[in-house]
C-alpha positions in Angstrom: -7.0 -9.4 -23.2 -7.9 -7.3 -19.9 -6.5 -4.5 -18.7 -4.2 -3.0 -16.0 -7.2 -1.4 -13.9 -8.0 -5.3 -13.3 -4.7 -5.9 -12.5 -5.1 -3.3 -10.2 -8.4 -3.7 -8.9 -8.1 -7.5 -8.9 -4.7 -8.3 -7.2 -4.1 -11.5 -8.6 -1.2 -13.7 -8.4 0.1 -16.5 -10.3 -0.6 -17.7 -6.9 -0.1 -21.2 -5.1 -2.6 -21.5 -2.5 -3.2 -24.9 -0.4 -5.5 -26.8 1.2 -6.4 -28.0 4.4 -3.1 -26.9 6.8 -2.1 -27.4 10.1 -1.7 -25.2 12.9 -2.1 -24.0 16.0 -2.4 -20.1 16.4 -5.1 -18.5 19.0 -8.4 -20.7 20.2 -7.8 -23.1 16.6 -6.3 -26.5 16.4 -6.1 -28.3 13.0 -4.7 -31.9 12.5 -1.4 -32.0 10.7 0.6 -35.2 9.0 4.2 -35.4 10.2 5.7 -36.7 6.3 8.7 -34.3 4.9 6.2 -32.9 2.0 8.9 -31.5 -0.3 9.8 -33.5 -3.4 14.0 -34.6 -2.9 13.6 -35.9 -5.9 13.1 -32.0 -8.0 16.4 -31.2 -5.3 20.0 -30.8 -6.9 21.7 -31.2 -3.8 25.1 -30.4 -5.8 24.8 -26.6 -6.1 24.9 -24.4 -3.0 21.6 -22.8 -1.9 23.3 -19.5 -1.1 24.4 -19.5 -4.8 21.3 -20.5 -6.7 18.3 -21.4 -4.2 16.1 -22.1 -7.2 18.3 -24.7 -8.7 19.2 -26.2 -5.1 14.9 -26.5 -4.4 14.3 -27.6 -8.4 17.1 -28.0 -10.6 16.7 -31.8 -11.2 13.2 -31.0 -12.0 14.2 -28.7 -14.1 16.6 -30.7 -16.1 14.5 -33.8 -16.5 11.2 -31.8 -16.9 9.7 -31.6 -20.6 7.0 -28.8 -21.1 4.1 -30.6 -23.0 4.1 -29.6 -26.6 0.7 -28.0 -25.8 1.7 -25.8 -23.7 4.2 -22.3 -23.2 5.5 -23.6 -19.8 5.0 -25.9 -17.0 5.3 -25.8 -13.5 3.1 -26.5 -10.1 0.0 -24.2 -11.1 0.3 -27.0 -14.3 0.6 -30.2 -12.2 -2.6 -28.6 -10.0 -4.4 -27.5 -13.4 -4.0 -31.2 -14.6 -5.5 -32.9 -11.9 -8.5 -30.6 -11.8 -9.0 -30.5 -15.6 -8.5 -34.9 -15.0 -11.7 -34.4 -12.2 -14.0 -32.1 -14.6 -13.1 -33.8 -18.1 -14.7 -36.5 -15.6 -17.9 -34.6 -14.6 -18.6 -33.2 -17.9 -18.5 -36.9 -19.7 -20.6 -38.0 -17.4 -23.2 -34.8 -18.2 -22.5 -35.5 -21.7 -24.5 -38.3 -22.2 -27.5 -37.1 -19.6 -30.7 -36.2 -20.8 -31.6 -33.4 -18.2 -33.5 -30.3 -19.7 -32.2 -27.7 -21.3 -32.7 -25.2 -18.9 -30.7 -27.0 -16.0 -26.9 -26.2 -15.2 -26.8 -30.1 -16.9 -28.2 -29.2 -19.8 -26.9 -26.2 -20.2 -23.2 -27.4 -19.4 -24.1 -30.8 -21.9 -25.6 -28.4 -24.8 -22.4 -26.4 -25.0 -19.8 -29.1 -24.3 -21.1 -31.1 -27.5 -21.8 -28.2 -29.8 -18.4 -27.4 -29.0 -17.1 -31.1 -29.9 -19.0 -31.3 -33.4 -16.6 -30.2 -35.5 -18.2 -31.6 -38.7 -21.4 -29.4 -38.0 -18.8 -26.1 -37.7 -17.3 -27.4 -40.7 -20.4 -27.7 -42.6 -22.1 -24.6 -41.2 -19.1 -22.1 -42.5 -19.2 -19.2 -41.9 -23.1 -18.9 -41.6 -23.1 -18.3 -38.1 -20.5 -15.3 -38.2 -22.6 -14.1 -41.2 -25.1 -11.8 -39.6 -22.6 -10.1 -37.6 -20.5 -9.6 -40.6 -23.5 -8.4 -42.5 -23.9 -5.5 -39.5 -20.3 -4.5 -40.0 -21.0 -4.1 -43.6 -23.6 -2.2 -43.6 -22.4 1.1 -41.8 -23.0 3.7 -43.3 -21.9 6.6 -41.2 -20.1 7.9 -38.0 -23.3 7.0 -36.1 -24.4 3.5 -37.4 -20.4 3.1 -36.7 -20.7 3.8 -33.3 -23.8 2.1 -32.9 -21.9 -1.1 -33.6 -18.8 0.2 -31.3 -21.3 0.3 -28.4 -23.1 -2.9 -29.3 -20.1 -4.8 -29.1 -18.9 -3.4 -25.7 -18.2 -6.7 -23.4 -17.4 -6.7 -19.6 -13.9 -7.9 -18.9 -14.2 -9.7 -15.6 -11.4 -12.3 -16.0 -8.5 -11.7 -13.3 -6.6 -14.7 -14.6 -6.1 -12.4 -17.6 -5.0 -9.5 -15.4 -1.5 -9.3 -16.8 -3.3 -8.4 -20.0 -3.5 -4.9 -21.0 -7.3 -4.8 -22.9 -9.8 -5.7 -25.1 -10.3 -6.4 -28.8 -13.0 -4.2 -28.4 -12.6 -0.6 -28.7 -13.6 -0.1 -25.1 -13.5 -2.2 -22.9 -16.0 -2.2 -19.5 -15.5 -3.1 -16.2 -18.0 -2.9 -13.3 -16.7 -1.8 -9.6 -17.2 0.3 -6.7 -15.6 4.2 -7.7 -11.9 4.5 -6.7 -13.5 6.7 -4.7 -15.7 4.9 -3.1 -19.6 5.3 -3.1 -21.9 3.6 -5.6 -21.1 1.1 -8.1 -20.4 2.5 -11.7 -18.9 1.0 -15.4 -15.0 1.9 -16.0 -14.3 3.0 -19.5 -11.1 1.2 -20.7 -8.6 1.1 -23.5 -9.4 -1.5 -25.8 -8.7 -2.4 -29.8 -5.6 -4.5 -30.1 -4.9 -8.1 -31.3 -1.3 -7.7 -30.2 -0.7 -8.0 -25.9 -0.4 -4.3 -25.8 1.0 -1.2 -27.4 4.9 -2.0 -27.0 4.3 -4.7 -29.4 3.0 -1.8 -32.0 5.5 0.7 -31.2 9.0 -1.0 -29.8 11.6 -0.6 -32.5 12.9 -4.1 -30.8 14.0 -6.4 -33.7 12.0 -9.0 -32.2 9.1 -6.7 -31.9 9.2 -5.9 -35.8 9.2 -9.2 -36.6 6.0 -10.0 -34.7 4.1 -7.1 -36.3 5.2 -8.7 -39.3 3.7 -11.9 -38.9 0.8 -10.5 -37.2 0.0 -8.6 -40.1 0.0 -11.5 -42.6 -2.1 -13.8 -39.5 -4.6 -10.7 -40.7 -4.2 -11.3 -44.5 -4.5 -15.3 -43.5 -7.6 -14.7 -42.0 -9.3 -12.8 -45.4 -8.3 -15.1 -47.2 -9.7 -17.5 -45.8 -12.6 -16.0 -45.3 -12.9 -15.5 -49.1 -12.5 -11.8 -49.2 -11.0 -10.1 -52.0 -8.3 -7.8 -51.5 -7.6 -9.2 -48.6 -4.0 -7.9 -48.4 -5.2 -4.3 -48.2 -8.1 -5.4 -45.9 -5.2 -6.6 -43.9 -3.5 -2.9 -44.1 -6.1 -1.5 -43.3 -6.8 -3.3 -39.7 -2.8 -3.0 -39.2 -3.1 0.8 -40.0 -5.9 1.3 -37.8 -4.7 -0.6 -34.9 -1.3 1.2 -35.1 -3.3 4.5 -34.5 -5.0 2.4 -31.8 -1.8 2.1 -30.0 -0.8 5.5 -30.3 -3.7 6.6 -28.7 -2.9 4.2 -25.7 -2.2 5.1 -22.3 1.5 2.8 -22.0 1.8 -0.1 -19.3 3.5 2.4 -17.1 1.4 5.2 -17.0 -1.7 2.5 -16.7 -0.4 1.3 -13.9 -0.3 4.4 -12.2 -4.2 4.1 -11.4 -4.0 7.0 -9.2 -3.4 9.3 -11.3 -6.3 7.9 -13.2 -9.1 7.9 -11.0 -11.3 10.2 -13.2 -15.0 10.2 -12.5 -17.2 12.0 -15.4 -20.8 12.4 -16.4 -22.3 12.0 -19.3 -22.3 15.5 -20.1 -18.1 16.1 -19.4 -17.8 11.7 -21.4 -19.3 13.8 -24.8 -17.2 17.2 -24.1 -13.7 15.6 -23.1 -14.0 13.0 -25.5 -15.4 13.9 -29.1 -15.8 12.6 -32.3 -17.6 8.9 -31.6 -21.6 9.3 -31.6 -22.1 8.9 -27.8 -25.7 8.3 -27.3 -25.9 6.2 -29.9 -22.8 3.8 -28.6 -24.0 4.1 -25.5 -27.6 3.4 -26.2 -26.1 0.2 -28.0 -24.2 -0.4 -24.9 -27.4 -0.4 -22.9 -25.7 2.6 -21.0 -27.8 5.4 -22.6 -29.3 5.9 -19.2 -25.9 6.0 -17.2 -25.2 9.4 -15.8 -21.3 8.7 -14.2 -18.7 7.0 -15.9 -15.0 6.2 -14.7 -12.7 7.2 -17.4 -9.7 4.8 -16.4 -7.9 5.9 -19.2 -9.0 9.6 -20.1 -6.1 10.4 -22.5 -7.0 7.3 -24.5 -11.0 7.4 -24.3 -10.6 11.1 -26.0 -8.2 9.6 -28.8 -10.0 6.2 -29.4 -13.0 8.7 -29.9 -11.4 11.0 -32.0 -10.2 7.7 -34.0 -14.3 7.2 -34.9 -14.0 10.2 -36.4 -11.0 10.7 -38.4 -10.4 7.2 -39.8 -12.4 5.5 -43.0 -15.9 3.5 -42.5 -14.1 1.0 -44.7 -11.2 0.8 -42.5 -13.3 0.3 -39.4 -15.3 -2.1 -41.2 -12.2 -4.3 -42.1 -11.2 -3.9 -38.1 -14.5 -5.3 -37.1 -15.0 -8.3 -39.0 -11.6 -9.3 -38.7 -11.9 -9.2 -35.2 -15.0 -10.8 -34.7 -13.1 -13.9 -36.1 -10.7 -13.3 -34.3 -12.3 -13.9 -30.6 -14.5 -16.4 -32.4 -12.0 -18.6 -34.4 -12.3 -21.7 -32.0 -16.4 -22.2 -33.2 -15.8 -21.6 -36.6 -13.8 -23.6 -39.4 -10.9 -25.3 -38.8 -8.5 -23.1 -40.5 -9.6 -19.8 -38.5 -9.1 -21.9 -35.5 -6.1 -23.1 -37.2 -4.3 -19.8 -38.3 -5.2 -18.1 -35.2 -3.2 -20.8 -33.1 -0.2 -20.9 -34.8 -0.1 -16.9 -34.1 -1.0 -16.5 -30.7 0.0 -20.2 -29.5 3.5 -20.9 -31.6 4.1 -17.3 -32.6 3.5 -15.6 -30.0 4.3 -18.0 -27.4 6.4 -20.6 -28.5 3.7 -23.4 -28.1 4.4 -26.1 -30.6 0.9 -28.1 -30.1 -2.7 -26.7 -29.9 -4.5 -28.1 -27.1 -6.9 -31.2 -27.6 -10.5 -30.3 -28.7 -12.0 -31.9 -25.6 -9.9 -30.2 -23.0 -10.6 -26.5 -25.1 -14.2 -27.7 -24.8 -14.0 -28.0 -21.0 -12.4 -25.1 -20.7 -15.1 -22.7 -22.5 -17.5 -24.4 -20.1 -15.9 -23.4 -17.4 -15.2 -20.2 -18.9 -18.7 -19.5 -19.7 -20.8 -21.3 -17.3 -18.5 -20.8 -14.5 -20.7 -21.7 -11.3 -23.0 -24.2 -13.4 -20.1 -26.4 -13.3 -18.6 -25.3 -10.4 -21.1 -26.2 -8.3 -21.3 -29.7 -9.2 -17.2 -29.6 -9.1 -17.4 -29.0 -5.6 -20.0 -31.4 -4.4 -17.6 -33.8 -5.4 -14.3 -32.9 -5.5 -14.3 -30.1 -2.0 -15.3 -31.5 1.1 -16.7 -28.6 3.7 -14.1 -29.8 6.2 -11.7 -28.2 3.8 -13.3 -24.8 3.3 -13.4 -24.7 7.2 -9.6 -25.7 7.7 -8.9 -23.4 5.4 -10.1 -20.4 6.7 -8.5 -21.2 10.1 -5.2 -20.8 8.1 -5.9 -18.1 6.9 -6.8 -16.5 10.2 -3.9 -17.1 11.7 -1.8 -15.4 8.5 -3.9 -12.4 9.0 -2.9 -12.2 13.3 0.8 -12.8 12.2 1.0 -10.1 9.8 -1.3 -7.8 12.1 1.6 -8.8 14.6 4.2 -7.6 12.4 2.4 -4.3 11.1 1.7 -3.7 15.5 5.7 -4.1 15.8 7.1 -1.7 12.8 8.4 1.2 14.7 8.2 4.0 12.4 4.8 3.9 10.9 3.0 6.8 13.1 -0.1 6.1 14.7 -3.0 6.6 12.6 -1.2 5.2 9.4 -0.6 1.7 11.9 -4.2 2.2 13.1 -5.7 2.2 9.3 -3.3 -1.2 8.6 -4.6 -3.1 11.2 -8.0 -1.9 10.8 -7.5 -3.5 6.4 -6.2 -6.9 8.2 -8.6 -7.0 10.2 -11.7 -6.4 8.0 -10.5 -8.2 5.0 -13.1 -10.8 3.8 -11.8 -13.9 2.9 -14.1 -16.7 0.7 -12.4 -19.9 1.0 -13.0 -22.7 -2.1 -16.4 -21.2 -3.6 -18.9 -18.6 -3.0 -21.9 -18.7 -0.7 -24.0 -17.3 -3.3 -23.8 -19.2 -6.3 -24.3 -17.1 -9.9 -27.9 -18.2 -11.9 -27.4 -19.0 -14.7 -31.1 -19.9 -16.0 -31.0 -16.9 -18.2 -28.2 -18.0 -20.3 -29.8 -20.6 -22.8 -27.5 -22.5 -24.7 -28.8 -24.2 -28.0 -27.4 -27.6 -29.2 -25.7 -27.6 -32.1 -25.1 -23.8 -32.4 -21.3 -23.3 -30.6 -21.2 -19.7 -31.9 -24.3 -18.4 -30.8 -23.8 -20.5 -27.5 -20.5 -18.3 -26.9 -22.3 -15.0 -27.9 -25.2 -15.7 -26.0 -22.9 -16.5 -22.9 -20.9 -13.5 -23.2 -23.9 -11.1 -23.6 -25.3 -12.7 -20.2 -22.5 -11.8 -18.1 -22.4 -8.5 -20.0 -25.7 -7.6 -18.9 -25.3 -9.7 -14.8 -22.4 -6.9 -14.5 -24.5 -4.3 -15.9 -26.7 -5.2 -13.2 -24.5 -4.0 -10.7 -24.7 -0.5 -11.9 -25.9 2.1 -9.3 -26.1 -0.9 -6.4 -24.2 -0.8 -3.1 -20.7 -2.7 -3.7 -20.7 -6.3 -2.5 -18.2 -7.8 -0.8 -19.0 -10.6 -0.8 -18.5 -11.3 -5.1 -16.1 -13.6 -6.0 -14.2 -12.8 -9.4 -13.0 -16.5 -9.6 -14.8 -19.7 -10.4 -14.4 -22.6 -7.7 -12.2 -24.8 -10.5 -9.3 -22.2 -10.9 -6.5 -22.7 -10.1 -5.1 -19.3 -9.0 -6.0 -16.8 -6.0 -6.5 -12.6 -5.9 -6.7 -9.8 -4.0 -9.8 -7.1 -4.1 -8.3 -4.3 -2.5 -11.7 -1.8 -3.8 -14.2 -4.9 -1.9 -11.0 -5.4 0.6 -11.4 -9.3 0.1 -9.7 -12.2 -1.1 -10.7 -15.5 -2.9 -8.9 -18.7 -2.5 -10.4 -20.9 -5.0 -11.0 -24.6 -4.5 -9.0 -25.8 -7.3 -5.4 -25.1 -5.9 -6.2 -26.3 -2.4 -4.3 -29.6 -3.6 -1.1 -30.9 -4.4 2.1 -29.5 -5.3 0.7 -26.6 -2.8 -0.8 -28.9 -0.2 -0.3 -32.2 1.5 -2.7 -33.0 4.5 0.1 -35.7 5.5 3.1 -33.5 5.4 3.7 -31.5 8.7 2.9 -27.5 9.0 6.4 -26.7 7.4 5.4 -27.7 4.2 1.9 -26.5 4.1 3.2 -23.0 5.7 6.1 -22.6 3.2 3.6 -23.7 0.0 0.1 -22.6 1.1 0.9 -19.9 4.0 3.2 -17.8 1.6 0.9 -17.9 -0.5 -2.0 -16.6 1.8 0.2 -14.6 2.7 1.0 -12.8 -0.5 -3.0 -12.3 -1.3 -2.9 -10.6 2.7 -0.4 -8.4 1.4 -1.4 -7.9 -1.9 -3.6 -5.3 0.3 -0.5 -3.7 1.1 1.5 -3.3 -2.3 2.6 -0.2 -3.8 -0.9 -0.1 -5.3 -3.1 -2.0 -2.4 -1.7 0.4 -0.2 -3.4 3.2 -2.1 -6.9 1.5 -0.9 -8.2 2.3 2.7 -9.9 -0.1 4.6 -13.6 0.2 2.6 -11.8 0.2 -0.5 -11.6 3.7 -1.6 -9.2 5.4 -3.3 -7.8 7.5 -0.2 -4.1 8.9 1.2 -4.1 7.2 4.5 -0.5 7.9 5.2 1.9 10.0 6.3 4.1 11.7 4.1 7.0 10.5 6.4 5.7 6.7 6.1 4.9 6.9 2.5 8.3 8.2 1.5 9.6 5.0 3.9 7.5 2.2 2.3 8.6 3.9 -1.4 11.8 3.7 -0.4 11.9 0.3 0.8 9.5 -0.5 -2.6 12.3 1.4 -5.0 15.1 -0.8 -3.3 13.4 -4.3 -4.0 12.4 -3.1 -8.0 16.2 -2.3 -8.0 16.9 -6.0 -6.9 14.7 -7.8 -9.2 15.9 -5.3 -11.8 19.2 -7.6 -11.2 17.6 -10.7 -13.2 18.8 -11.3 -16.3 16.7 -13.5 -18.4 18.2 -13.4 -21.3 21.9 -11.3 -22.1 20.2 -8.1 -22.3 16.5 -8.4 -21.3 16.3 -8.1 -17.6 13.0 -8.1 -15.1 11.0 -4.7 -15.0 11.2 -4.4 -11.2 8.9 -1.4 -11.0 6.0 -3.1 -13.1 6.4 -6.4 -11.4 6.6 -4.7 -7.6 3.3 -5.0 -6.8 3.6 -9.1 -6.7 7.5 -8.4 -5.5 5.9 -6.9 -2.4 3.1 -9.5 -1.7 5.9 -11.9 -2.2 8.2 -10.4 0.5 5.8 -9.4 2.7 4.0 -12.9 3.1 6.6 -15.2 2.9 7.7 -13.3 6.2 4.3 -13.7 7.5 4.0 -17.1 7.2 7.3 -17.9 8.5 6.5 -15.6 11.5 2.6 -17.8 11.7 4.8 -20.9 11.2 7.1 -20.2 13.7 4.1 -19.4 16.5 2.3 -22.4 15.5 5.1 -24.0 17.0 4.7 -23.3 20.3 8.1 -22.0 21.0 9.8 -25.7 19.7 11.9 -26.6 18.1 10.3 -28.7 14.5 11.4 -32.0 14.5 13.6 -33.5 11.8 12.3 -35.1 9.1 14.8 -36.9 6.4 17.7 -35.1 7.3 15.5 -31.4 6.6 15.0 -28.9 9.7 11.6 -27.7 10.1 13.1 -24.2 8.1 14.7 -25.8 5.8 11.7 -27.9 4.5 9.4 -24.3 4.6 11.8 -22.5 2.5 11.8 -25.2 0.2 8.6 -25.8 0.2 8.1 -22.3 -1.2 10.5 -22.3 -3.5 9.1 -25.7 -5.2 5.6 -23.9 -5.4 7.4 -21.4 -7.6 8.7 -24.3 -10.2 8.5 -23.0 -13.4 9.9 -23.8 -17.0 9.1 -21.7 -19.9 9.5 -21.1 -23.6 12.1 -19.0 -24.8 9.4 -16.9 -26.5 6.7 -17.2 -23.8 9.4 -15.7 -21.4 10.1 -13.0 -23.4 6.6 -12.2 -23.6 5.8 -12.6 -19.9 6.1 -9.3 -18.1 5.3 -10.6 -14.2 8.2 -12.0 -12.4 8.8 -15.5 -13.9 8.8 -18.3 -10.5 12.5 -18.7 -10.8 13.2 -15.5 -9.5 10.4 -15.6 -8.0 11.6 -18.2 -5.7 14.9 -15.8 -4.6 12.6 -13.3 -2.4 14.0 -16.3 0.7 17.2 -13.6 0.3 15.3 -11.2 1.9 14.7 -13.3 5.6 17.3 -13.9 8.2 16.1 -16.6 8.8 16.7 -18.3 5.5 20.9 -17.5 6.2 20.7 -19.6 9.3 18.5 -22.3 7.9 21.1 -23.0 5.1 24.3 -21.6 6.2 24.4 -18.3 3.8 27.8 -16.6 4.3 29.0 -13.3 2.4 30.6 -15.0 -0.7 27.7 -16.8 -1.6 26.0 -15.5 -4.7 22.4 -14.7 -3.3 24.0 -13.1 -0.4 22.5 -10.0 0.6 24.4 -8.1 3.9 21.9 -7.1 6.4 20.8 -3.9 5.3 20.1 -4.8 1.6 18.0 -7.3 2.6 14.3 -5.6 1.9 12.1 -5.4 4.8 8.4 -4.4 3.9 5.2 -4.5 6.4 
């Protein structure tokens, strides 16, 4: 799992972007269709959109939608997943059978697709593979052969759609950015060490919670067992033990999340004093950061008690932790029953999912994982025409002038804290479908036949490409998503945004439906990453990305006012009897939410020309865009994935149209109705 740093660093959003959009804003024309674009058919005309505007834009989808039995939920980021996991299972058969060299993106992409796929030659290879990693675990002999191994296992977490996450089964975890406060480019320390999501699961006295730590700690037994360890219910006691002190130690979700406070910059020399008991030069050498003079301490408070943890608990405890967690990340390229027991934890246990997913389509997706631009480069040859890139980034042009109009017309931001906003809008970098510069990844050679060595080899590359990033100017240029993901993010510290190719399709986009569509599903959702910038923690980010108080203390107490009001309102959702949204942790994506749904309504409204939208099926041009965005946010989860889930889940989600005037005089929203919110409750931000 990642951590909140990423979440903060890497703004993502379980986003809806689209693809090529109409408008007409400025100097740029695009081509539009004229067809309604919204799906009647997911519409249940019968309830009253001021009383439930989900159920109004989806409830018949929602009733006559089944989530697959491989999966936790479904919903339009599944529908846009399908079809591009549909174009790559395409690609890759094709690669399958090719007999390019080894040391092409073909070869490399074939090599790891059918090592992955043999099953009988993981079956019949055991647990030789794992073995000489196991054997290094073993052999530790004291706190500094221990820490030797801590540091050689150190991995970069660079995945933002994993941002929700909280850390790394690693005891640290390392991620590679620009300072928070600005300057050269320098490896993050993080929290790391859990198997469960995060500490809460440790520590909540929640029923539900205890019941989990149950299970989890016979999944740990399981895995012994079947790995033909002795003892393995006190091996299993041990790990639990450990990892309880492991969560102890841990900063919580809340005080993560508070990444100001966290901004800690140390050397080498003040790492060693503020932090004792691990062997630091010899987990760093390991790391292949004895050399590293500055470190960012993201989570100081649980560094020094990880540290101390190396210390005060047994080799033999540690040793048990290790192992088990090398199978862990690894149980997909071993035997079938570690791949086995760890899905019916983390899939059904965890998350409700009845089915595993089909070994071809887990195949694909560990080459994409691993060999990101290898594949996505051929992906987008084929499936991402340049017209599209170019479209899109006239879109998102004119997002960025409507919001720059609204930040020019809000009345009580003084002067220099408006003149800092516009000058973020105005420099944020925006890559559209895929990089310019494409990753190499010649260095990475994957073996046929040898699916676990593949993965370590894979993972030690990117380890050592963001390594390479130590000490260099920031660029900001990078992209932190592949071109086949279906998902978008925000990067307040390079002040940049990436809008992947994979989601620049249908249910976010329809190149024959007119701009009210493709503005309520695709400009909402540009407009969200825009703001994302802007969020209780992009707003903490200057224009250059550095960690920096560009406010007034009149303004900020104005936006955290504003900010406190919408957590209180999400706050509102219920769930389940008892279990209500976490406004404050979910108010970053609240905020983007708000803020550039009223955006693109505003860039929506201009591209108009001052008329009126025609009528299409019996649907103003308003009513389709606010329906449009509410159908992007069609979701339907497991009981026990949504109880897990700690962003906002798309239902509610889809209620942030409570907020605009304009959606009352679209759909007739009178005090009475349920979703009504009277003028001055309804939360206005940038």
């Amino acid at each position: 799992m990642k951590n909140s740093l990423i979440a903060a660093l890497l703004l993502g959003t379980a986003a809806i972007i689209a693809g090529p959009v109409a408008c007409s804003s400025g100097t740029e024309t695009f081509a539009t269709g004229t067809g309604l674009g919204i799906e009647k058919g997911w519409m249940d005309t019968s309830v009253k959109p001021g009383d439930d505007f989900y159920a109004f834009a989806n409830g018949t989808w929602n009733k006559t939608t089944e989530i697959p039995a491989d999966r936790a939920s479904t919903g339009g980021f599944v529908i846009a997943f399908n079809e591009t996991e549909k174009q790559l299972d395409a690609l890759i058969r094709n690669i399958a059978t090719s007999d390019a060299a080894d040391d092409t993106a073909e070869g490399r992409i074939r090599n790891l697709y059918r090592s992955y796929m043999d099953t009988g030659a993981i079956e019949k290879a055991g647990l030789g593979p794992i073995k000489p990693d196991l054997n290094r675990f073993a052999a530790i002999k004291d706190r500094k052969s221990l820490s030797a191994v801590i540091g050689s296992q150190l991995r970069a977490d660079v995945d933002p759609l994993n941002a929700t996450d909280f850390g790394t089964e690693n005891l640290f975890g390392i991620f590679v950015t620009q300072a928070l406060s600005g300057g050269e480019v320098v490896p993050y320390l993080l929290q790391g060490g859990l198997g469960l999501p995060e500490r809460k699961y440790y520590l909540s006295s929640d029923p539900e919670m205890a019941k989990l730590r149950g299970a989890y700690r016979q999944y740990i037994q399981d895995v012994f067992a079947s790995a033909g360890e002795g003892n393995s219910a006190a091996k299993a006691g041990r790990v639990f033990d450990l990892e309880m002190k492991i969560a102890r130690a841990h900063a919580s979700r809340e005080e993560s999340e508070s990444f100001t406070q966290s901004a800690t910059l140390w050397t080498r020399a003040e790492l060693e004093k503020n932090a004792p008991g691990a062997d630091w030069a010899a987990l760093l050498d390991a790391a292949q950061l004895g050399q590293q003079g500055k470190f960012a301490a993201y989570h100081p408070g649980a560094i020094k008690g990880l540290s101390k943890l190396i210390a005060s608990e047994p080799l033999d405890a540690w040793k048990d932790w290790l192992a088990f967690h090398q199978i862990n990340t690894n149980a997909d390229v071993l035997p079938a029953k570690f791949d086995s027991l760890h899905f019916a934890f983390y899939g059904t246990t965890l998350s409700g999912t009845p089915e595993q997913r089909s070994r071809d389509k887990r195949a694909l997706a560990t080459v994409s994982e691993l060999l990101g631009d290898d594949l996505g480069q051929l992906y987008v040859a084929k499936y991402f025409p340049a017209s599209a890139k170019a479209q899109i980034e006239g879109i998102v042009g004119n997002i960025k002038r409507a919001f720059g109009v609204r930040v020019q017309a809000i009345d009580w931001l003084a002067s220099e804290t408006k003149a800092e906003a516009l000058k973020k809008v105005e420099t944020i970098q925006v890559g559209v479908g895929y990089s310019d510069k494409w990753r190499d990844f010649s260095s990475v050679k994957i073996a046929a036949g040898s699916p676990y060595a593949d993965v370590q080899a894979a993972r030690k590359a990117e380890y050592a490409h963001q390594l390479g990033k130590i000490g260099k100017p920031l660029d900001k240029a990078e992209w932190w998503m592949t071109p086949q993901t279906v998902n978008a993010v925000n990067l307040p510290v390079q002040n940049a945004l990436n809008f992947p190719a994979a989601i620049l399709q249908r249910p976010f986009f329809d190149p024959r439906a007119d701009p009210a569509y493709n503005y309520g599903a695709i400009g909402a959702v540009i407009g969200h990453e825009i703001s994302h910038s802007f969020d209780n923690n992009g707003a903490e980010f200057d224009s250059v990305g550095a960690l920096r108080n560009w406010w007034t203390d009149a303004d900020r107490k104005r936006f955290e006012e504003a900010g406190q009001k919408l957590a209180a309102q999400f706050d509102s959702y219920e769930p389940f009897p008892g279990l209500h949204v976490n406004g404050k942790l979910t108010l970053g994506e609240n905020i983007a939410d708000v803020a550039g749904l009223a955006a693109a309504y505003d860039a929506y409204r201009a591209s108009l020309g001052g008329k009126e939208a025609p009528v299409i099926d019996g649907f103003t041009g308003d009513q389709r865009f606010f329906i449009a965005y509410a159908q992007a946010w069609a979701t339907k989860m497991r009981d026990a994935a949504l109880r897990q889930r700690i962003a906002t889940p798309g239902m509610y989600r889809a209620l942030t149209v409570r907020n605009l005037d304009a959606w009352y005089k679209a759909f007739d929203v009178n005090p009475g109705d349920k979703l009504y919110l009277a003028p001055e409750e309804r939360v206005r931000i940038w």
